[in-house]
C-alpha positions as CSV (number, residue, x, y, z in Angstrom):
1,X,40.9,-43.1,8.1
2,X,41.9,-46.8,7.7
3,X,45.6,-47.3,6.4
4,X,43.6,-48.9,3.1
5,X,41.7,-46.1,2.5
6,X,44.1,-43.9,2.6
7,X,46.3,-45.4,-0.1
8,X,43.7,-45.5,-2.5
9,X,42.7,-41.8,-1.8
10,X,46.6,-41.7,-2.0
11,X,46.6,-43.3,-5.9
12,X,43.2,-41.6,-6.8
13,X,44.9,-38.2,-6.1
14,X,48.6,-39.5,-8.2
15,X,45.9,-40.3,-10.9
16,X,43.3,-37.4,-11.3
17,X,45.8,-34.4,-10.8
18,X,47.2,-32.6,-13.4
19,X,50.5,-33.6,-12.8
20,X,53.9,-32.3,-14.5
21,X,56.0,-34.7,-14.6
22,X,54.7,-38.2,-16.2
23,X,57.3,-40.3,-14.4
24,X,56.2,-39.6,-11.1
25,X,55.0,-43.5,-10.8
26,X,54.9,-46.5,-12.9
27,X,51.7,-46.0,-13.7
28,X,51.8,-42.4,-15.2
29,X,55.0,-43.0,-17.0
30,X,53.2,-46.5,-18.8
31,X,50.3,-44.1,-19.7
32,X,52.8,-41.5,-20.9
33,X,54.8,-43.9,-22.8
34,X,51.7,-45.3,-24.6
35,X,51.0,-42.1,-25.6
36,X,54.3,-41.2,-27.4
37,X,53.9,-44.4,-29.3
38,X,50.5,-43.2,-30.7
39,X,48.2,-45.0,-28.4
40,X,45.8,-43.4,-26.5
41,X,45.1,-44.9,-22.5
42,X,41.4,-43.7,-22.1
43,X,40.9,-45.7,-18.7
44,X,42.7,-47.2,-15.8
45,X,41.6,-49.3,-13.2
46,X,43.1,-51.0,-10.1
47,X,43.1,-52.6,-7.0
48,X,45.0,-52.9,-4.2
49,X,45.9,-55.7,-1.6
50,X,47.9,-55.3,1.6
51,X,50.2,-58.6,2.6
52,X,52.3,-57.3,5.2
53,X,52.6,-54.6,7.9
54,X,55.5,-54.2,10.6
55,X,56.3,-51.6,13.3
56,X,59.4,-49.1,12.1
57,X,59.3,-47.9,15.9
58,X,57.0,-46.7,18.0
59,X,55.0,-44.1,15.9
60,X,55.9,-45.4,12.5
61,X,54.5,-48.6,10.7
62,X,55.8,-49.7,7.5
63,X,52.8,-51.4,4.5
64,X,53.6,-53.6,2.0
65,X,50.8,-53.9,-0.5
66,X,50.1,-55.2,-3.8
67,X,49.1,-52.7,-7.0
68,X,47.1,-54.1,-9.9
69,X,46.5,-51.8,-12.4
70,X,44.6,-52.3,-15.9
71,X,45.1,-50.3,-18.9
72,X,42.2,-50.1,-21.4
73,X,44.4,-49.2,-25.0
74,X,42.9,-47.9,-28.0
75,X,45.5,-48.2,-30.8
76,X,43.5,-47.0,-34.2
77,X,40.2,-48.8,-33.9
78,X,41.5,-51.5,-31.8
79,X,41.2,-52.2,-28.1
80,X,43.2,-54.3,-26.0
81,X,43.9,-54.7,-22.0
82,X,47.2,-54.2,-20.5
83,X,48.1,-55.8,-16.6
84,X,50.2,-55.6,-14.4
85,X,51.1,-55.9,-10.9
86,X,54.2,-53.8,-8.5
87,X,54.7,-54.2,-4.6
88,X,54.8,-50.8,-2.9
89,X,56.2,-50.3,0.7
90,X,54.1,-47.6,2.2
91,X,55.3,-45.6,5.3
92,X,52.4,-44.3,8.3
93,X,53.5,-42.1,10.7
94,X,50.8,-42.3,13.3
95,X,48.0,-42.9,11.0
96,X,49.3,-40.5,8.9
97,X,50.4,-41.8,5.2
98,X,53.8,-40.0,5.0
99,X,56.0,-41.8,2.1
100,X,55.2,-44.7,-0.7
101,X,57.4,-46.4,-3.1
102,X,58.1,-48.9,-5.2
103,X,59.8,-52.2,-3.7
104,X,62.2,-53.1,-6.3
105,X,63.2,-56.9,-6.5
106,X,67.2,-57.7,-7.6
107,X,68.6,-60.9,-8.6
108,X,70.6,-62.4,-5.8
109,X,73.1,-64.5,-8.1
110,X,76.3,-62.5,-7.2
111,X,78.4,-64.4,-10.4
112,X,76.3,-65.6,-13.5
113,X,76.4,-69.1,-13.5
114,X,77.4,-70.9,-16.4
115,X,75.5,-73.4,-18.3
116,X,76.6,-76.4,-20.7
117,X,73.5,-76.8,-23.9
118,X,74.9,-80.2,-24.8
119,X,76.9,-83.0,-23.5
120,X,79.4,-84.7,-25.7
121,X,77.5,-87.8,-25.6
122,X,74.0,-86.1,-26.5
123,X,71.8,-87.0,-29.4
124,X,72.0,-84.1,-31.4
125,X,68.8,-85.4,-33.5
126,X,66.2,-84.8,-30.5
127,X,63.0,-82.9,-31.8
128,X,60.2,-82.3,-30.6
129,X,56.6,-80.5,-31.7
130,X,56.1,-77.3,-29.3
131,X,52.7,-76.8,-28.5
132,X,52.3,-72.7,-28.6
133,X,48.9,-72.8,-27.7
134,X,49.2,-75.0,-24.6
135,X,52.1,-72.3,-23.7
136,X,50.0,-69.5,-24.2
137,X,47.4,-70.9,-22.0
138,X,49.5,-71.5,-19.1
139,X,51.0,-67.6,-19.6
140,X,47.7,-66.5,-19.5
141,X,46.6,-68.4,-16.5
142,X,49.9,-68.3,-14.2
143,X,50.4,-64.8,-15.0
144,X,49.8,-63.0,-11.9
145,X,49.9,-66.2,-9.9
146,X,52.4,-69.0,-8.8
147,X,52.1,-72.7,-9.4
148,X,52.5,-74.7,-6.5
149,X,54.0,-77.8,-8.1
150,X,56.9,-75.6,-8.7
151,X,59.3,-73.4,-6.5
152,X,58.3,-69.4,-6.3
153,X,61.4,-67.1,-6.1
154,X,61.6,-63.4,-5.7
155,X,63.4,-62.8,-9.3
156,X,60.8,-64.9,-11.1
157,X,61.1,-64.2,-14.6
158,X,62.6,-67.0,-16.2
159,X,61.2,-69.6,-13.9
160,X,57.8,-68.4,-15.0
161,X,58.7,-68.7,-18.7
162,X,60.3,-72.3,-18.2
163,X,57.2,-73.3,-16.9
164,X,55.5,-72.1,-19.9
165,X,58.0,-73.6,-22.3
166,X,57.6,-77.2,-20.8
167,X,53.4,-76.6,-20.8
168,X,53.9,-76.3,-24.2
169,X,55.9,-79.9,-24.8
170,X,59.9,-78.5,-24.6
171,X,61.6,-81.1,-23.2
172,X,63.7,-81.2,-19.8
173,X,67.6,-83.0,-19.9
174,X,70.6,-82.9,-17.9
175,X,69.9,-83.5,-14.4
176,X,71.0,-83.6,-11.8
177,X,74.0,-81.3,-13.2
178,X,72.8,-77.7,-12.4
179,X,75.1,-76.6,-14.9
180,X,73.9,-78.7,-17.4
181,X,70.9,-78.9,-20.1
182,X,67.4,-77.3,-18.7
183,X,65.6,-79.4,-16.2
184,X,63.3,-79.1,-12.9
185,X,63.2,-81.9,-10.5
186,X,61.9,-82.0,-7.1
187,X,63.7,-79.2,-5.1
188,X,66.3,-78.7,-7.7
189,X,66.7,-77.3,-11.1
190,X,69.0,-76.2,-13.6
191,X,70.6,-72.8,-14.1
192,X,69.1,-72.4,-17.2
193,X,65.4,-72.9,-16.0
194,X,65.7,-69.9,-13.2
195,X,68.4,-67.7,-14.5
196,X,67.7,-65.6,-16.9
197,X,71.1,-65.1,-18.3
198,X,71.5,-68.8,-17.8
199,X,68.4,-69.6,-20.0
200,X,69.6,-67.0,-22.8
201,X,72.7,-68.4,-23.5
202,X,71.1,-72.4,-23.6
203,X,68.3,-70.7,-26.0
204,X,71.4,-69.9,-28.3
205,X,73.7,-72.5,-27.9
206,X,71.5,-75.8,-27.6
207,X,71.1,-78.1,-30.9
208,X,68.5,-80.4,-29.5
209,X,65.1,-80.1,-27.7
210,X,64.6,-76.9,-26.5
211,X,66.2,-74.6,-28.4
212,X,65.7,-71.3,-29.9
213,X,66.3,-69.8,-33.3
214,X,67.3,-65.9,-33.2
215,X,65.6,-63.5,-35.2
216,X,66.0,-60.1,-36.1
217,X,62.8,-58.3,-36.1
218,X,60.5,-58.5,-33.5
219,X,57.7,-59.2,-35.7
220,X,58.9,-62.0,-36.9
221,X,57.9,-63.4,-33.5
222,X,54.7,-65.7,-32.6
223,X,53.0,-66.2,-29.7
224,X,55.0,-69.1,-27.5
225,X,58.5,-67.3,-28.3
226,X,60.8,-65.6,-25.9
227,X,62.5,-62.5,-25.8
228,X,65.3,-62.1,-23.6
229,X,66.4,-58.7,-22.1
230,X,70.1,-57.1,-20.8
231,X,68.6,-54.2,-19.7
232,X,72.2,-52.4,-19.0
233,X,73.5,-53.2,-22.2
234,X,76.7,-54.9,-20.1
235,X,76.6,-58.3,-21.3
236,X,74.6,-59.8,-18.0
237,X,71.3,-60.6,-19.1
238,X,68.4,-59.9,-16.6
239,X,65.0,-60.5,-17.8
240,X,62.6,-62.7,-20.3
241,X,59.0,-63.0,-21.6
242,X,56.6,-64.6,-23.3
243,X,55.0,-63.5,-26.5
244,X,51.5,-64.2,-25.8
245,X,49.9,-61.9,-28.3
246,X,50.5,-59.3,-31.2
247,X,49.3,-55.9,-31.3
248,X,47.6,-53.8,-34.1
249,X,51.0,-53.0,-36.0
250,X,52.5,-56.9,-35.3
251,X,54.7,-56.1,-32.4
252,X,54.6,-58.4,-29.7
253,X,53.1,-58.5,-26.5
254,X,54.3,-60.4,-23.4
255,X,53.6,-62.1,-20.3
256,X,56.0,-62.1,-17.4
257,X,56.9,-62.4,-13.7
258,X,58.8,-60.6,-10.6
259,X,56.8,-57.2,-11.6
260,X,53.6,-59.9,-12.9
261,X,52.8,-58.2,-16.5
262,X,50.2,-59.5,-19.0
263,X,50.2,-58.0,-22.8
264,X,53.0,-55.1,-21.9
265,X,54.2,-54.0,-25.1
266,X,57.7,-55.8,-25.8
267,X,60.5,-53.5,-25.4
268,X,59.9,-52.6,-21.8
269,X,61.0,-49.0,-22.4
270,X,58.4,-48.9,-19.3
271,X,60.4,-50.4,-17.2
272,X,62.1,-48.7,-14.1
273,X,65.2,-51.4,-15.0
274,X,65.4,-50.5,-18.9
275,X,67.9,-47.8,-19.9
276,X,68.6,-46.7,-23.4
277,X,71.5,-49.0,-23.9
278,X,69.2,-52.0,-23.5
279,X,70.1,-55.0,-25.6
280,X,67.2,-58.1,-26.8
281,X,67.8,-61.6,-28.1
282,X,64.6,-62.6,-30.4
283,X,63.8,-66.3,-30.1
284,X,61.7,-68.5,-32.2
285,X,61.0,-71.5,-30.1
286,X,60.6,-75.2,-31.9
287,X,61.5,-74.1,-35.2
């Protein structure tokens, strides 16, 4: 049987048995999760897409692959589609499929850089009209893809929602000082636009441009607006999305990068990285 072939017999048989333990893949536990939330996951469809394959030794060959799974949700009489996309790493001995997991990506920054919101000599008066639509749209069509005017990088999160920010009219300032304002130039950029703890803190602390207002609930939250995530609860901040949509009960739904999601449910309790002493920051953007 082709390697191919053999991982999707492999994920048809994670996802037709009756299987004990929900969290035995990404998929199951979003399925499970949706479930104790009161939604019910009546479908799921994917796809799969091998990028990469490299000999271990001389019987073994290692798979990297790309998983796209949609989830059809019913929640009361609405329907909606859930994305989203993992690498997995799968292992062959002979022709044998032996071993398959998920390839975790980690931020590479070994300190959190430090960002400045505002130089002394700013004007504090700068406004500007955000566009949530236009951001929106480019969520929606960059989702699970990369644009090549800008730079791709493994931990894509906040790069991906920069990009949407300035689609929808947010001003850039402070270059060429990386540790200054929020900016992408060439083959540079600023802390802020690619780190995510970078980009929370400038969210909070800038007074002109792009700035964001925090809020307390999350459905006070509009499509356009950003949620930040510290997944650990130990002050280093390590994700953000994009509200793109609401669901039935007015929580939000969000786009993102690194693990390419499109209308997850907000509070990433999903997530492999999320732990119960995870910590948001809610912000309004152009308000």
């Amino acid at each position: 049987m082709m390697i191919g072939e053999q991982i999707k017999q492999y994920w048809q048989e994670q996802l037709t048995e009756q299987r004990e333990e929900p969290n035995a893949n990404w998929v199951l536990n979003k399925k499970s999760i949706h479930e104790k939330r009161g939604n019910k996951v009546p479908r799921m469809t994917g796809k799969g897409k091998l990028f990469r394959s490299y000999q271990v030794d001389e019987d073994k060959t290692k798979v990297e692959y790309n998983l796209a799974v949609t989830f059809f949700i019913k929640q009361g009489k609405r329907f909606y589609h859930e994305e989203e996309e993992h690498v997995h790493r799968a292992l062959f001995h002979g022709n044998q499929l032996v071993e398959d997991e998920e390839v975790k990506m980690v931020q590479s920054e070994k300190a959190v850089p430090t960002i400045e919101p505002l130089a002394k000599h700013a004007d504090r008066n700068t406004r500007f009209e955000y566009d949530r639509h236009a951001a929106v749209q480019y969520a929606e069509r960059w989702w699970n893809d990369y644009n090549p005017e800008y730079k791709q990088f493994d931990v894509d999160c906040t790069n991906f929602v920069s990009q949407c920010l300035r689609a929808g009219g947010a001003p850039m300032r402070g270059a060429p000082n990386k540790g200054e304002g929020w900016w992408y130039q060439s083959n540079s950029w600023s802390y802020s636009w690619a780190v995510a703890h970078s980009l929370r803190w400038y969210l909070s602390g800038s007074n002109q441009g792009l700035e964001g207002k925090e809020v307390e609930d999350p459905t006070e939250l509009l499509p356009g607006d950003v949620i930040c995530y510290d997944f650990e609860g130990d002050g280093r901040w390590d994700h953000n999305t994009i509200v793109v949509e609401k669901d039935g009960d007015g929580m939000p739904l969000v786009n993102a990068h690194t693990d390419n999601s499109r209308h997850r449910y907000w509070s990433y309790e999903d997530s492999r990285a999320w732990t119960s002493d995870c910590k948001y920051k809610l912000f309004r953007i152009g308000d």
